[in-house]
N, C-alpha and C positions, 0 to 999 in steps of 0.2 A: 504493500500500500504506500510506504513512505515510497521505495523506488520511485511510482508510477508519479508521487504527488512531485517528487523533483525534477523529473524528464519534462512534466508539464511545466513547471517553471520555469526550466531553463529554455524552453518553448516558447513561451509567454516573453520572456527578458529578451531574447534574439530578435522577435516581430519586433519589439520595442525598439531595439536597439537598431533594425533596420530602418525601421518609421523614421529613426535619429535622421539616421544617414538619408532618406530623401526629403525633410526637412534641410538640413545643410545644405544636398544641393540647390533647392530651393533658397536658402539664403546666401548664397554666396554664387549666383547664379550670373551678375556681375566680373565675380574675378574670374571664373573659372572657362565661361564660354563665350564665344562671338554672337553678338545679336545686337544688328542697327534695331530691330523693330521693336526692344524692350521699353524706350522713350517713347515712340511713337505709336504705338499703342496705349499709351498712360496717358498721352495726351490727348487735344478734339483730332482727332486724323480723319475726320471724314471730309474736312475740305481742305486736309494737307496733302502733296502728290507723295509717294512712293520712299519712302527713302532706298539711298542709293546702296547697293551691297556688296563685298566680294564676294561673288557668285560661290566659290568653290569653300570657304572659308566657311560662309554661311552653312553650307550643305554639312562641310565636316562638323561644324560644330551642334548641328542639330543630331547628325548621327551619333555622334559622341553623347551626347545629354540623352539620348532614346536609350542608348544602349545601357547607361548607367541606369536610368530609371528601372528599365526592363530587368536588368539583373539581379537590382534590388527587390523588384515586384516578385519576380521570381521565386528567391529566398523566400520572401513573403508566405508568397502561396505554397511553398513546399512546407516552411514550420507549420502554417495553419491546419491542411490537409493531412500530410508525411504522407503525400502519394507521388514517386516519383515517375511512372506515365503522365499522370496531371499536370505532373508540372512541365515535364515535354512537351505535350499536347500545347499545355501554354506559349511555351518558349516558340513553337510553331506560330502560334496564333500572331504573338509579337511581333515574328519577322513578316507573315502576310500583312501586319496592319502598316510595321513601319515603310514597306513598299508601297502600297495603296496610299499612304500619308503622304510620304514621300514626292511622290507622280505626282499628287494633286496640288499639294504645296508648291515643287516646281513650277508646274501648269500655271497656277493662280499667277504667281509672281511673274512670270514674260507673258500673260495677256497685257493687250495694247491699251486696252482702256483699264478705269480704276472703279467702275460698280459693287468688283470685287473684293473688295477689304475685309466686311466680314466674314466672307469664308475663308480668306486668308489670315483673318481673325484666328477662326476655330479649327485651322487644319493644324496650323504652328500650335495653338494649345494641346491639342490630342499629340502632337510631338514633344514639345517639352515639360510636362504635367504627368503623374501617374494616374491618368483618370481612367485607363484600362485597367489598373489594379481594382479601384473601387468599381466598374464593373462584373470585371471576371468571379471574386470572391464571391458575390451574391451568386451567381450561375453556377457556378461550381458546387457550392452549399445548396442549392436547389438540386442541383444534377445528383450529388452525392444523399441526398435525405429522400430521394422518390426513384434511384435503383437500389433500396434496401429493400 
């Protein structure tokens, strides 16, 4: 019983302690990656044009921030679960999303006109944000509570 009560703990303290880690890169989101569009979305940008970006620079450093996110979500979902298919399956899902994201994000940004801001809005968030994590876990817990 104690065994079982400590695995869960140390269970419990690791989510946390990843939660940490994508908090931090959440705060420190500044030092760590390229992004002209973090002003310019805080600001009115609906009647501002585009700001300007190094194409490639931008692209790495949004891969870079998916992937960290992703890995951390990962971890996430395997302490919550401790199903390591699941968390495959997931690791899968991440890569089809961050290419679909990806394509679209690029796409958004070299259209000629600017209509598109807020889905260039919401594609870059589902890029740099763990908002796949707070999807998946509820799915997952559904999936897992109705094949028992």
């Amino acid at each position: 019983m104690l065994e079982k009560r400590n695995k869960l703990s140390l269970r419990i303290l690791g989510i946390c302690l990843l939660i940490g880690l994508l908090a931090a890169t959440r705060i420190f989101e500044n030092v760590l990656f390229y992004d002209p569009f973090w002003s310019y979305f805080r600001g009115e940008f609906a009647s501002e044009p585009l700001p300007h970006a190094n194409l490639l620079k931008l692209v790495f450093s949004l891969m870079l921030r998916y992937l960290l996110n992703s890995a951390i979500s990962l971890g996430i979902i395997y302490l919550i679960f401790f199903d390591t298919k699941l968390t495959v399956f997931a690791a899968w899902l991440y890569f089809l999303f961050f290419i679909l994201l990806i394509s679209a994000f690029l796409a958004l940004y070299m259209l000629p006109d600017e209509p598109h801001k807020m889905y260039l809005f919401y594609v870059r968030r589902f890029l740099i944000q763990p908002i796949l994590l707070l999807l998946f876990v509820p799915a997952f817990y559904f999936q897992k509570l109705h094949s028992r």
